[in-house]
C-alpha positions, 0 to 999 in steps of 0.5 A: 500500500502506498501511503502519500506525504504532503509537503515539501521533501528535499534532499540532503547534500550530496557530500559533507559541507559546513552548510547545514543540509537543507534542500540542496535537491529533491526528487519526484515526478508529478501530479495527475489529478484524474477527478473530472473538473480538477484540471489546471494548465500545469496537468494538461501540459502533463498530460500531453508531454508525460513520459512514457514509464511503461514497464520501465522497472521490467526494463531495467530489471531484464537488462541488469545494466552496468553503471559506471560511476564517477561520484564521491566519497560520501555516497559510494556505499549507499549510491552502490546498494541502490543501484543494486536494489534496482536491479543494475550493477554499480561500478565505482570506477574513479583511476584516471588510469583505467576509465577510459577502458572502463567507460566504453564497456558500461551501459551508463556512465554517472558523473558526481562532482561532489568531492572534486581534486585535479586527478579526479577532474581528469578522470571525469573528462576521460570518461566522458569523452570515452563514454562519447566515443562508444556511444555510452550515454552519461549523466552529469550532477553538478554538484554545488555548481556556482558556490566556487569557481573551481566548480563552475568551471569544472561543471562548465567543462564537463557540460562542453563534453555533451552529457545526454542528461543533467541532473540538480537543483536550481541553483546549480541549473541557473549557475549552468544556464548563466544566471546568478542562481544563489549557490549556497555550498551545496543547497540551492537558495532558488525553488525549482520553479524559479529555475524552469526556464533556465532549465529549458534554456541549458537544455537548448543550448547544451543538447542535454535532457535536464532536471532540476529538483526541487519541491517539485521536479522538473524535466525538460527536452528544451521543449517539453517540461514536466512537474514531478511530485513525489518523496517524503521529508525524511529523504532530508535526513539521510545523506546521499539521495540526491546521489542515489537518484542520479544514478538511478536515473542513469540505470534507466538510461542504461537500460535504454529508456530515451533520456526524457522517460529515464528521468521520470522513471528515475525520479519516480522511482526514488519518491514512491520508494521513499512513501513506501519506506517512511511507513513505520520508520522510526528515524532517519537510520530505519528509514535508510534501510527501509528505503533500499528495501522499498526500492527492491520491492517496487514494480512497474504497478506500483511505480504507475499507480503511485506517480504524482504529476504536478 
């Protein structure tokens, strides 16, 4: 059974900081109001451009996709028992030394800036570039893109590398999309539907399908956006579930939903799996454990009864 939230659910960051964790993205996919005479311009937009999330869980479980994963210290363990749970398998492949012959074997590619160094920023830009080459689509989250230069011009960089999807909240989309978006450390002081624009403009000019997270979640093609609205709150509590969304969007990729259906199903997945997981938590630690275990559990019936169009 699915039990539903309100409010706003957001996620921690996605690497230590001296901010306090608040907001830095969130997840969810939208909300559908199917009730006659409760229609507004948002749910008929949806309603035209909604993703296709047809047996997508079926999908990624059949193919077993192998994610490359470039991501930081904080998240490696729990980014690889998501990706697990789901049904890919994870590779925490960071040497420069090797991911230009490890990129070209996966079916996904996710690119973490969370805890950046030079040697890792190299290994970001091989990989990329390798994943190009062999045709392996990839993912960027830019994380705390605009707090610093060295960030913003690494994010920059990469973006220039032709990511098929970029994912983060919206600051970091504005900081991309040249906007002065508020970067604070690695929390966002902009809502998401402040960045929607920003979000389509970054999609047009780098190519990329881009989400930016927030209370609402939003994805766009450049031409098509839609909202997204699922979670719970508790997803704030525990570090890493921005992480774990990136790359569960990159499982989908990898499983070969196109880049717009990858982010929906993605997100969505996440929400639903943490509305499941806040039944009977009793805290941030129970509810961690809980959430790996709804993400196993969920299936494709439960992923299309519980998605929210906002």
């Amino acid at each position: 059974m699915l039990v539903r939230k309100e409010g706003l659910r957001k996620y921690p960051p996605n690497l230590i900081w001296i901010m306090p964790a608040q907001g830095a993205v969130t997840s969810g996919l939208a909300v559908f109001f199917r009730l006659a005479g409760r229609g507004s311009a948002a749910q008929a937009r949806n309603a035209v451009n909604r993703p296709d999330l047809t047996s997508a869980i079926d999908r990624l479980r059949t193919r077993g996709p192998l994610v490359h994963n470039i991501t930081n210290y904080v998240v490696m363990n729990s980014t690889a028992n998501a990706l697990l749970a789901v049904g890919a398998s994870p590779a925490m492949v960071h040497a420069e030394a090797e991911v230009a012959d490890f990129a070209p074997i996966a079916q996904a590619l996710v690119i973490n800036i969370g805890t950046l160094s030079p040697p890792w920023v190299a290994a970001m830009e091989k990989a990329a570039e390798a994943a190009n080459a062999a045709g392996v689509p990839w993912i960027l989250d830019p994380v705390a893109t605009g707090a610093t230069a060295y960030r913003t011009e690494t994010a920059t960089r990469l973006v220039a590398l032709k990511p098929t999807i970029i994912r983060g909240n919206a600051s970091e989309i504005m900081s991309l999309a040249g906007e002065a978006g508020g970067a604070r450390g690695v929390d966002s002081t902009q809502g998401s539907d402040a960045a929607q624009d920003a979000a389509k403009r970054l999609s047009q000019q780098s190519g990329a399908v881009v989400a930016v997270t927030g209370a609402v979640d939003y994805v766009t093609d450049g031409e098509r956006i839609v909202g997204l609205a699922n979670g719970d709150p508790m997803l704030a509590r525990v570090t890493g579930t921005g992480c774990m969304a990136t790359a569960i969007v990159g499982a989908f990729l990898g499983a070969g939903l196109a880049p717009f259906d990858a982010c929906a199903a993605g997100l969505t997945m996440l929400g639903v799996a943490a509305e499941t997981a806040i039944v009977g938590a009793k805290g941030p630690a129970s509810f961690q454990v809980a959430l790996i275990d709804a993400l196993y559990r969920l299936d494709d019936a439960a992923l299309e009864e519980g998605v929210r169009w906002a």
